[in-house]
NUGU-951603 format. One line per 5 residues: number of its first residue (from 1); their letters; for each residue x negated, z, y negated of N, C-alpha, C. Coordinates in steps of 0.1 Angstrom, whole numbers, plus 5000, padded with zeros to 4 digits. Example, Ala and Ser with C-alpha at 12.3 -4.5 7.8 and 13.67 -1.06 7.14 Angstrom:
2
1> as> 4868/5078/5057/4877/5078/5045/4868/5078/5033; 4872/5071/5022/4863/5071/5011/4871/5079/5000
//
This chain:
346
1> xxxxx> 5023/4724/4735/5026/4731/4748/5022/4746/4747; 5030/4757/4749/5026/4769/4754/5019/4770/4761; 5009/4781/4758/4994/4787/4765/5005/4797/4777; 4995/4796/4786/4999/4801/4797/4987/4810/4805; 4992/4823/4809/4979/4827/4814/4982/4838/4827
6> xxxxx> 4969/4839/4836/4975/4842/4848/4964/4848/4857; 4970/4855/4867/4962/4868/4872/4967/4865/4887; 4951/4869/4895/4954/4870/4908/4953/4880/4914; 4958/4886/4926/4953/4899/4927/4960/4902/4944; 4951/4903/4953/4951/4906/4967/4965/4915/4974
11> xxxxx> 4966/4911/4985/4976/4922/4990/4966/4932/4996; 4972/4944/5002/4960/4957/5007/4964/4960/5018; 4961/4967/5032/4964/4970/5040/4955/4983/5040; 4961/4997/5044/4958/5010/5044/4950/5011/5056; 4937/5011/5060/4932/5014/5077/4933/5029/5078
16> xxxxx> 4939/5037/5070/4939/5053/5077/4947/5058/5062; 4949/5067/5062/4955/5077/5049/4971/5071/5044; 4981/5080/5053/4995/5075/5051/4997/5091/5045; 5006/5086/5032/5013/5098/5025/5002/5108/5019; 4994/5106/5017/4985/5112/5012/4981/5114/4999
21> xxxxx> 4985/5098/4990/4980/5096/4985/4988/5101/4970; 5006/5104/4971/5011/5117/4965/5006/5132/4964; 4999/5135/4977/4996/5148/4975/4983/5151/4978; 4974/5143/4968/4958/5147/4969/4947/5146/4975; 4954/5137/4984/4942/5131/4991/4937/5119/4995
26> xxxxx> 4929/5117/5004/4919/5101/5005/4928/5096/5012; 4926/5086/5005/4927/5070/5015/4918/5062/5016; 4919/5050/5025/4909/5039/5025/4918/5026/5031; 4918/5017/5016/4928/5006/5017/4913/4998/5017; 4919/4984/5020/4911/4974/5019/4916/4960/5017
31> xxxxx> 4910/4952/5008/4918/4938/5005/4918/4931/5017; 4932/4926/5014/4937/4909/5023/4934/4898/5014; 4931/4886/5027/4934/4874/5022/4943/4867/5011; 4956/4873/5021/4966/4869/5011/4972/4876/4997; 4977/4869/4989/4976/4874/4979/4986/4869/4969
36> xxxxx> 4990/4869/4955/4998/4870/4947/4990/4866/4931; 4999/4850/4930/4995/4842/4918/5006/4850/4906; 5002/4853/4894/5014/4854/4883/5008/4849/4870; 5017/4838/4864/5015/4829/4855/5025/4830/4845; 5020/4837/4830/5030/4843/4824/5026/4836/4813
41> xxxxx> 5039/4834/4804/5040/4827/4792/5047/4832/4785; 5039/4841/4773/5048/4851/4765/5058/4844/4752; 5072/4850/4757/5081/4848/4745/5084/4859/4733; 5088/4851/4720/5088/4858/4710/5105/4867/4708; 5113/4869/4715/5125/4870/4719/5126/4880/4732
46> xxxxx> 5134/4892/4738/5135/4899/4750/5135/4892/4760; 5139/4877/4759/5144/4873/4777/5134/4868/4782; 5140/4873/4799/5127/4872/4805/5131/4862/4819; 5126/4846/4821/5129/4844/4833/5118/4843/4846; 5126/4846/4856/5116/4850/4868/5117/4835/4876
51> xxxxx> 5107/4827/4880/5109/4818/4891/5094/4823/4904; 5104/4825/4916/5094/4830/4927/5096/4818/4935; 5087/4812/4944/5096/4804/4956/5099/4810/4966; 5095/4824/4967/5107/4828/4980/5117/4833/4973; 5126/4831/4965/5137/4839/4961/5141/4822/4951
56> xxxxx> 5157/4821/4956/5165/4805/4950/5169/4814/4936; 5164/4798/4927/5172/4799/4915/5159/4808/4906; 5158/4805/4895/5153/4819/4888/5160/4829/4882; 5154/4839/4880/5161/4852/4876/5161/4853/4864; 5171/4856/4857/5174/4858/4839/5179/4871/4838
61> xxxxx> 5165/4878/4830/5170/4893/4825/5166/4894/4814; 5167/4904/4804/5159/4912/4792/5151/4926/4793; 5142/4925/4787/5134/4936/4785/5146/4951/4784; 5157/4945/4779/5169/4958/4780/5170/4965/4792; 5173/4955/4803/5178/4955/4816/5173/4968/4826
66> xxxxx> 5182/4976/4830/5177/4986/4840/5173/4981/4847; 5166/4990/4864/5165/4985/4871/5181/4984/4883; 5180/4973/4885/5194/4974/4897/5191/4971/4908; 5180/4973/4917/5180/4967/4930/5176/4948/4932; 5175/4944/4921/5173/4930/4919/5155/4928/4922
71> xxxxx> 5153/4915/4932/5141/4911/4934/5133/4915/4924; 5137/4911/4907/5130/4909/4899/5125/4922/4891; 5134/4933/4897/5131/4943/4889/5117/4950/4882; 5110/4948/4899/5092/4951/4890/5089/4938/4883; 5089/4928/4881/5086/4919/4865/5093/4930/4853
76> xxxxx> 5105/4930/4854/5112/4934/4842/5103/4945/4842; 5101/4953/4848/5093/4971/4841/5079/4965/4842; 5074/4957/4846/5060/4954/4842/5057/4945/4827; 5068/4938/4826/5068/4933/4812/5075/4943/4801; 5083/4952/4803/5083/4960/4793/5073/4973/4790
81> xxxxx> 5065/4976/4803/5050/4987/4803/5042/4977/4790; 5040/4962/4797/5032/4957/4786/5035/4955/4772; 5049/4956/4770/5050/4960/4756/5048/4973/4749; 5049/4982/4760/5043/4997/4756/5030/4997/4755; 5021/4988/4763/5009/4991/4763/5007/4982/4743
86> xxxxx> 5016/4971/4740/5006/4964/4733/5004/4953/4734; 5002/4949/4744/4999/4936/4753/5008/4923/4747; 5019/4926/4751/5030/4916/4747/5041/4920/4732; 5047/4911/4731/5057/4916/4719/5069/4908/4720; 5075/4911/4732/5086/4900/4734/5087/4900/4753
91> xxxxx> 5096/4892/4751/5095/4891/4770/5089/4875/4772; 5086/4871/4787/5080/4865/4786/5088/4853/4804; 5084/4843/4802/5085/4833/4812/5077/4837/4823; 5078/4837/4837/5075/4840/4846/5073/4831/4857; 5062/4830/4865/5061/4821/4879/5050/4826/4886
96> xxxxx> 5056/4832/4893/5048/4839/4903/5047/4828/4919; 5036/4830/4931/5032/4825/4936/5029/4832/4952; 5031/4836/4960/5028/4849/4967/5026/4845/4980; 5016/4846/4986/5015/4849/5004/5015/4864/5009; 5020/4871/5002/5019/4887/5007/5032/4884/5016
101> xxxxx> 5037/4888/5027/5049/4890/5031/5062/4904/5025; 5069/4903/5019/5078/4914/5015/5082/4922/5027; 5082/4934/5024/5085/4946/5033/5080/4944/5043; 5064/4945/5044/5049/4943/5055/5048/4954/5050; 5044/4966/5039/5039/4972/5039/5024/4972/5029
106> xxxxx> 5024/4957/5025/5012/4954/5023/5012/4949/5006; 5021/4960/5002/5016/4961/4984/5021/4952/4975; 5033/4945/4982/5039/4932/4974/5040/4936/4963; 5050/4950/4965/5056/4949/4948/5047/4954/4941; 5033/4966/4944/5025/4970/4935/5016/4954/4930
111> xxxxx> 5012/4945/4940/5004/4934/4932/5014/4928/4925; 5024/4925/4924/5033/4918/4914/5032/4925/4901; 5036/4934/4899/5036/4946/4889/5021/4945/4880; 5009/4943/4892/4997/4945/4884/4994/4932/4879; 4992/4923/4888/4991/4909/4882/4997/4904/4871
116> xxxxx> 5009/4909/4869/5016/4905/4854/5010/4914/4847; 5004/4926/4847/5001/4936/4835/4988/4925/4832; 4978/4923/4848/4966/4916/4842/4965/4903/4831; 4981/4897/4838/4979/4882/4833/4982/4889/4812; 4991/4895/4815/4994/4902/4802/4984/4904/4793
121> xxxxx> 4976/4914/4801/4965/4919/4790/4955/4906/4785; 4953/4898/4793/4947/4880/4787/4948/4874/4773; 4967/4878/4771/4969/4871/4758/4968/4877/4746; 4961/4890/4750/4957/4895/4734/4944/4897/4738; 4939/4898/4747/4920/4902/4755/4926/4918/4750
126> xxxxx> 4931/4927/4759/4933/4938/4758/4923/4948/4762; 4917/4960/4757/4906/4967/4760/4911/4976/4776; 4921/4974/4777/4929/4985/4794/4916/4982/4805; 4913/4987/4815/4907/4987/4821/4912/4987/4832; 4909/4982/4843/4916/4976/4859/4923/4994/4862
131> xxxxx> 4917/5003/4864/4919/5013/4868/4933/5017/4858; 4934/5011/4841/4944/5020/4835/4957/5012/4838; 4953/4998/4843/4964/4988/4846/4971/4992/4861; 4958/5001/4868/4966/5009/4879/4976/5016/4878; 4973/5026/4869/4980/5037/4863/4992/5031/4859
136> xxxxx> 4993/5025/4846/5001/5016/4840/5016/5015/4850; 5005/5006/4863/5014/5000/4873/5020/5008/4882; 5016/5020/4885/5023/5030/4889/5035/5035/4884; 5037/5033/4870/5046/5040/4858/5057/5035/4861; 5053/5022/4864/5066/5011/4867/5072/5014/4882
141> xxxxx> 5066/5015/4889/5072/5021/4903/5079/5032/4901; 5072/5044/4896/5080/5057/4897/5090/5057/4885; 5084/5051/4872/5096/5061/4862/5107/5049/4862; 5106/5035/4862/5116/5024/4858/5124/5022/4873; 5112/5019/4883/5119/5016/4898/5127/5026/4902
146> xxxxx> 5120/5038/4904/5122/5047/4911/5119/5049/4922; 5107/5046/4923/5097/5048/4939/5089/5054/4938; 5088/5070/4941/5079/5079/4943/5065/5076/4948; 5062/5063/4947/5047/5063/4953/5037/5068/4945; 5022/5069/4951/5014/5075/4942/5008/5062/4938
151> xxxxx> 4990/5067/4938/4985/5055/4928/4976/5043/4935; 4978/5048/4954/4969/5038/4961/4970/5026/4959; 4984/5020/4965/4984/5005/4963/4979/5001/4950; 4983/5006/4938/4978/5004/4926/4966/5002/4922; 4955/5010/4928/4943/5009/4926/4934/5000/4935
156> xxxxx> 4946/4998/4945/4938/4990/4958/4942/4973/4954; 4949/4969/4950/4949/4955/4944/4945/4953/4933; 4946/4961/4923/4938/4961/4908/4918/4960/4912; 4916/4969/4921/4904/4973/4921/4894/4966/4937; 4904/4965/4945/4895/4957/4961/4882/4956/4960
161> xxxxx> 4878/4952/4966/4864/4941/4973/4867/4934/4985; 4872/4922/4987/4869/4920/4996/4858/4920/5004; 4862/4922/5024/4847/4926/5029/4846/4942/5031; 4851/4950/5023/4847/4965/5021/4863/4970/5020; 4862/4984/5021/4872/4993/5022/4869/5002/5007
166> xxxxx> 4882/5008/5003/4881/5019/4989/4881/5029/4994; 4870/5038/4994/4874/5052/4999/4875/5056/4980; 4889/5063/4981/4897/5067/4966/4904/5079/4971; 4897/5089/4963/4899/5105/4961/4913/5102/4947; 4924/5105/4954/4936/5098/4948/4941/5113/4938
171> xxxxx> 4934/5124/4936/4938/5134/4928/4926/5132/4919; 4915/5127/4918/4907/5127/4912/4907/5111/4902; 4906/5100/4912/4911/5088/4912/4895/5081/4907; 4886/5090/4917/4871/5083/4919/4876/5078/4933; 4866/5066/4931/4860/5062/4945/4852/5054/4945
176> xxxxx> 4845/5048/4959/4834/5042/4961/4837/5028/4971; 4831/5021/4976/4831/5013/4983/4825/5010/4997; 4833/5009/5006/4826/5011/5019/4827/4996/5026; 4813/4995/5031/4811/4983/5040/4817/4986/5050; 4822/4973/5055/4831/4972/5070/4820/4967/5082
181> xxxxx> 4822/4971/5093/4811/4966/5102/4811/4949/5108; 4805/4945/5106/4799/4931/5112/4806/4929/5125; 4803/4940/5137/4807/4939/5150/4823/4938/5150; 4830/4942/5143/4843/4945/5144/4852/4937/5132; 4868/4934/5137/4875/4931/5129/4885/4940/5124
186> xxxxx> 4889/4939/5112/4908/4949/5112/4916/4937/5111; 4924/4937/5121/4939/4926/5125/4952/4935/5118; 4956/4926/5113/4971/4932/5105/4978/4919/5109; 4994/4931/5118/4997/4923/5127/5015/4926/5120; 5023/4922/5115/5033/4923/5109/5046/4925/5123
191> xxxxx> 5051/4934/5122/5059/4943/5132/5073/4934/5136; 5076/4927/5122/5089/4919/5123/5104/4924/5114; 5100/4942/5112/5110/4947/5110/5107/4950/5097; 5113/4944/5086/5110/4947/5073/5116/4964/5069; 5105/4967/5058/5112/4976/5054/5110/4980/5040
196> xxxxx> 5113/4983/5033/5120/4991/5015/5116/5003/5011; 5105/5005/5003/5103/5018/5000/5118/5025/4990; 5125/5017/4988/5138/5020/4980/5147/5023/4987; 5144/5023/5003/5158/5026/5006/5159/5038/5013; 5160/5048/5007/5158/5065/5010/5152/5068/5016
201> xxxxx> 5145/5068/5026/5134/5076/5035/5121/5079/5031; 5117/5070/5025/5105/5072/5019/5105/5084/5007; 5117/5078/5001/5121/5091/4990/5126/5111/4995; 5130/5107/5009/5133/5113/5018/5117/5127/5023; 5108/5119/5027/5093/5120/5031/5089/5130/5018
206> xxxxx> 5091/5121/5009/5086/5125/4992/5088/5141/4987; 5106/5143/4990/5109/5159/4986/5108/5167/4995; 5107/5162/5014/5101/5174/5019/5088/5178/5016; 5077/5169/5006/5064/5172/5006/5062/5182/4991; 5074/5176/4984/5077/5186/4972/5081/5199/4974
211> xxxxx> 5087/5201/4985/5093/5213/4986/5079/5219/4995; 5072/5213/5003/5059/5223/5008/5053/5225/4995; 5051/5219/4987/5042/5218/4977/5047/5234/4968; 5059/5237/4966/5067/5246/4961/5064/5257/4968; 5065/5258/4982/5064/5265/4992/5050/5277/4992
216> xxxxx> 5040/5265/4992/5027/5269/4989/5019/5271/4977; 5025/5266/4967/5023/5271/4951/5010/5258/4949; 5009/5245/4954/4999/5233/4953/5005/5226/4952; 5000/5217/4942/5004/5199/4944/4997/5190/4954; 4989/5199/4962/4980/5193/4970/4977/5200/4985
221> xxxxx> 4990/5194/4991/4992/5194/5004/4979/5192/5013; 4974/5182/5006/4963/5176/5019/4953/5186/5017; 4950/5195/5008/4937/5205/5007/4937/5216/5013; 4949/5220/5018/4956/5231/5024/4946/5231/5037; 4939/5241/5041/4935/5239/5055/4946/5241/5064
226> xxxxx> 4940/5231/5078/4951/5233/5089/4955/5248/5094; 4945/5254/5094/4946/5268/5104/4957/5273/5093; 4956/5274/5081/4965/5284/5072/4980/5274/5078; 4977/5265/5079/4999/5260/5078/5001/5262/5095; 4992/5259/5104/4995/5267/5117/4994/5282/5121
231> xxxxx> 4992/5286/5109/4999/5299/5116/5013/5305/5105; 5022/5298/5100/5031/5300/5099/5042/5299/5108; 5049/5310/5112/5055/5306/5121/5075/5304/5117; 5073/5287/5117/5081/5277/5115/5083/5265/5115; 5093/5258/5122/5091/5244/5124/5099/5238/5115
236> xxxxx> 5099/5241/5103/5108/5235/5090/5102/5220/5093; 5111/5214/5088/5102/5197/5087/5094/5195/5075; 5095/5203/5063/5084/5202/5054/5075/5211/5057; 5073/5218/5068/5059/5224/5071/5050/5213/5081; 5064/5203/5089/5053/5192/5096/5050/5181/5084
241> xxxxx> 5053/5182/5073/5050/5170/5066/5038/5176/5062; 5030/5188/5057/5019/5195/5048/5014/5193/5061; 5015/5195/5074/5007/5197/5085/4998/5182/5083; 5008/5172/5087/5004/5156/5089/4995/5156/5073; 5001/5159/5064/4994/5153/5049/4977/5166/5050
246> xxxxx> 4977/5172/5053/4963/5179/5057/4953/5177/5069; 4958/5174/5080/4950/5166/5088/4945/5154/5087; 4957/5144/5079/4956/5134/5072/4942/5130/5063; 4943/5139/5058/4928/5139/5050/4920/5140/5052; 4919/5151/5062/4910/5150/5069/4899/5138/5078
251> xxxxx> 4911/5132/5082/4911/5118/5093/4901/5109/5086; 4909/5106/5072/4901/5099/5066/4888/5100/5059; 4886/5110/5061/4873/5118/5053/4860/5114/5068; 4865/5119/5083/4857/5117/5092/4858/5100/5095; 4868/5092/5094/4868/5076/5094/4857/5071/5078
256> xxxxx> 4856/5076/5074/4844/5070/5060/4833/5073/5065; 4829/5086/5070/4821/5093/5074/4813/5081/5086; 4823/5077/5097/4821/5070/5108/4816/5056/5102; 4823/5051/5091/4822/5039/5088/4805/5036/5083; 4807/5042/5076/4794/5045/5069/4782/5047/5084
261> xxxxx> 4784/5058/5092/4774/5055/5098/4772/5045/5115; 4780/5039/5111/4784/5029/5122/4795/5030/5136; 4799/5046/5135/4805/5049/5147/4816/5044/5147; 4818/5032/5160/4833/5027/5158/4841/5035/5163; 4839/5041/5177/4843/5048/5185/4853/5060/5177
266> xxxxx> 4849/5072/5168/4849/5078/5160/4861/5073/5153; 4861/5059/5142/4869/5053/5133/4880/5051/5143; 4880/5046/5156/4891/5042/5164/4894/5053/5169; 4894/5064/5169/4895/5076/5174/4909/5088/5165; 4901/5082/5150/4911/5085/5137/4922/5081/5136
271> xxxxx> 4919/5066/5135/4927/5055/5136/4942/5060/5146; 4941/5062/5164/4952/5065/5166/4954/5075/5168; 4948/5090/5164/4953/5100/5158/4963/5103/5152; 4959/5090/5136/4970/5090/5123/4981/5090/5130; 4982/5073/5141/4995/5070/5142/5001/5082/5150
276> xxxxx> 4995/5089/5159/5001/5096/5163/5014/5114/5158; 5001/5112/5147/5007/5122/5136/5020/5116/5123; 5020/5102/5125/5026/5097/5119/5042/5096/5126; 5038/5093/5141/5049/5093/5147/5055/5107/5152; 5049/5119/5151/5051/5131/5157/5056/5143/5148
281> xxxxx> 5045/5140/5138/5048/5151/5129/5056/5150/5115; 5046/5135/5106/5056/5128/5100/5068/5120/5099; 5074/5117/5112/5082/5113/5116/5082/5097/5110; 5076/5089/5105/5081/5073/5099/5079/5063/5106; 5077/5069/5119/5075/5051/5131/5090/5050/5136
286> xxxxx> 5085/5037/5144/5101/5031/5149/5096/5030/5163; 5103/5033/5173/5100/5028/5192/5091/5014/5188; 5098/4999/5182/5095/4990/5185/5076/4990/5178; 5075/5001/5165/5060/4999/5158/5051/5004/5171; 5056/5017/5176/5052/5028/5190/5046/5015/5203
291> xxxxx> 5056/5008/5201/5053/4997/5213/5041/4989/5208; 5042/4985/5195/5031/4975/5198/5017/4981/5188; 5016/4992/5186/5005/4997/5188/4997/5001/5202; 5010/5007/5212/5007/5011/5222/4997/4998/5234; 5007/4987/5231/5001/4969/5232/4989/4971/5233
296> xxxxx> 4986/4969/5216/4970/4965/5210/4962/4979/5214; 4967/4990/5214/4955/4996/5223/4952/4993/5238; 4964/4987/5242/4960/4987/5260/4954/4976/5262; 4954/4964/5251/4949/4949/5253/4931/4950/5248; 4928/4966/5247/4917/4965/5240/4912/4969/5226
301> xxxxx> 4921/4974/5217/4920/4977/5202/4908/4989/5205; 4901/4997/5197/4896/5003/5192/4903/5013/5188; 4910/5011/5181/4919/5021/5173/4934/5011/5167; 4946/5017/5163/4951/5009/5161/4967/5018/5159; 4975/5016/5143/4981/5026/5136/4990/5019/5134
306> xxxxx> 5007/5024/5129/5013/5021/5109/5007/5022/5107; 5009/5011/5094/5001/5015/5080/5010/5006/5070; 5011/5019/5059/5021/5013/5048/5031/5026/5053; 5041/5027/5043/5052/5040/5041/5061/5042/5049; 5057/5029/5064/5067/5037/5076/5080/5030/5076
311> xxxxx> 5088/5033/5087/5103/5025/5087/5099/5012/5089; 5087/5004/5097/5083/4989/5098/5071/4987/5092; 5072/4974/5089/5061/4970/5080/5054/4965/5094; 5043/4967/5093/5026/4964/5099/5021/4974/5103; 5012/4968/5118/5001/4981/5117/4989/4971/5118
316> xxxxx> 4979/4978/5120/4964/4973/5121/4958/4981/5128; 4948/4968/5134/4935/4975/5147/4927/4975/5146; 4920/4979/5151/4903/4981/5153/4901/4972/5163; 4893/4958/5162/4891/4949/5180/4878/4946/5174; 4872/4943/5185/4854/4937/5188/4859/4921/5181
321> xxxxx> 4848/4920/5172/4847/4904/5169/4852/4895/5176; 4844/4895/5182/4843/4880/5200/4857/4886/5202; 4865/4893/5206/4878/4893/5214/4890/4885/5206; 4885/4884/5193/4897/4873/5189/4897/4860/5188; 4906/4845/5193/4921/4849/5190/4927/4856/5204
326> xxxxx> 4922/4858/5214/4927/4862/5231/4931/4873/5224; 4930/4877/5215/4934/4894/5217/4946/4891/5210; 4944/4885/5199/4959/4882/5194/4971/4876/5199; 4966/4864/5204/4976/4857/5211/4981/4865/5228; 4975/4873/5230/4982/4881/5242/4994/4889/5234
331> xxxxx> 4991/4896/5226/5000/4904/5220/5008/4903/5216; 5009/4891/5210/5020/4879/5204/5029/4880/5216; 5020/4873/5225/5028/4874/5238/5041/4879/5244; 5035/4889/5242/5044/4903/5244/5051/4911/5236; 5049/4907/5222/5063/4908/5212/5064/4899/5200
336> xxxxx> 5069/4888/5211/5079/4877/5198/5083/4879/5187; 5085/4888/5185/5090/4896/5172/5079/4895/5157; 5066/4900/5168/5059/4903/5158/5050/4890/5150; 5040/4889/5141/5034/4880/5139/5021/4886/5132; 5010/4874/5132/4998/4879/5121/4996/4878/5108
341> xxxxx> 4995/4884/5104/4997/4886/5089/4976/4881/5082; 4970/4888/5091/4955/4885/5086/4944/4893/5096; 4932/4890/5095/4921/4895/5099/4904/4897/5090; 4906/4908/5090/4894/4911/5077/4879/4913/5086; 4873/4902/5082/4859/4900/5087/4852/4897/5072
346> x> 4840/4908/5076/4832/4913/5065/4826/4899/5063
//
């Protein structure tokens, strides 16, 4: 019988730092519950099959294969990175396992991608390190996918704690680990409206931040102080994108700050700031996300955002311990649409 070997690896939800994490600055993701089984069995030959159970039938490709828009595409670039890395020498059998929901926002395809590089590196005990399998796994998003993301998700499923949040200086790609408070939960509440970092907006978001970045002679939007990009006088849309990606950083730099010294008040205060810069200046919310943040703040949230690259997905709140499940199940209430995805209690 063929050895088989396999890697788990969390989904993430972002509690502050949207778009940031291309152009230099902090975020602070934190592990979910749910999560993403991959159980790989390397072949001596290119082909590669995929069996997922949300997706009929398995997928038959080769290490050749571009990417086309096909479910399976991050396996195929994550099994051919591992042959660049080393790892493998051939393509390999695939069965992956997943409670992450697709197009939530919450890092499907970056943990798919990593968990096969992890399950990978097993079958030879490879010296890569969680952090290079980040990297790695990025390579596969941007150069093979073609999804301009940076290196959060990547580091944030590779690297988590559950219980705690990553505060990750994403131009540096230090970070540390922050306790979450006792008194409080983050609820990640799935919007209903799927969405695709593939399907141009996101890519869209991407070259207005390249073109500030041109603009201003930085690859690092978010360092830019505010006062310098408010007093230009223009309302180009890549001057609101540098605007949102530098306050942005800000946000999150004073929400770690809060975290760390207990102020919830403070963290919920960031919290729907972001969304509001999210929906104002960076333009990526939808009426219906608008609505049901607006919800979870009137039912009581703390704070409460998007989170994830916008066009749908999820957001997440800030609520008092004791108020859940009343808090949830009201808001449910009031949009059928939506559902719970999870609740992170330290």
């Amino acid at each position: 019988m063929l050895e088989s070997f396999s890697a788990v690896v969390p989904g993430r939800v972002n509690l502050i730092g949207e778009h940031t994490d291309y152009n230099g600055g902090m975020v602070l993701p934190a592990a979910l519950s749910v999560r993403l089984e991959a159980t790989l069995i390397p072949r001596a030959d290119d082909d590669i099959t995929v069996i997922a159970e949300s997706h009929a039938g398995p997928a038959k490709r080769t290490l050749s294969d571009q990417a086309s828009g096909h479910w399976s595409d991050p396996c195929v670039g994550a099994l051919r990175e591992a042959n660049a890395l080393g790892l493998l020498t051939g393509g390999a059998s695939l069965n992956v396992h997943s409670t992450i929901p697709e197009g939530a926002g919450l890092s499907s395809s970056a943990a798919l991608i990593v968990a096969i590089l992890k399950a990978a590196r097993a079958v030879t005990d490879g010296a890569q390190t969680d952090i290079e399998l980040a990297i790695a796994a990025r390579r596969v998003e941007n150069s093979y996918m073609g999804v301009p993301c940076g290196i959060m998700d990547q580091m944030a499923v590779a690297l988590a704690t559950p219980g705690s949040a990553m505060a990750l200086d994403t131009k540096s790609i230090d970070y540390k680990l922050v306790s979450l408070p006792s008194s409080h939960q983050f609820v990640v509440i799935h919007s209903g409206i799927k969405r695709k970092l593939t399907d141009g907006r996101y890519a869209a978001r991407k070259l207005e931040c390249d073109r500030a970045k041109k603009y201003f002679g930085t690859d690092d939007l978010c360092l830019i102080e505010p006062e310098v990009l408010a007093r230009v006088e223009s309302n180009e849309p890549f001057l609101r994108r540098a605007m949102h990606c530098a306050t942005e950083h800000r946000r999150v730099l004073a929400a770690i700050d809060a975290l760390q010294s207990g102020d919830i008040e403070t963290l919920g205060r960031m919290m729907n700031e972001s969304h509001a810069s999210m929906r104002d200046v960076f333009e990526i919310s939808l009426p219906q996300i608008d609505a049901l943040v607006q919800s979870a703040f009137e039912l009581g949230a703390i704070g409460a955002r998007l989170t994830g690259g916008g066009f749908g997905g999820c957001i997440v709140a800030c609520i008092e311990r004791n108020s859940q499940p009343g808090w949830i199940n009201r808001l449910l209430e009031s949009h059928p649409d939506a559902r719970l995805i999870d609740a992170i209690v330290p």
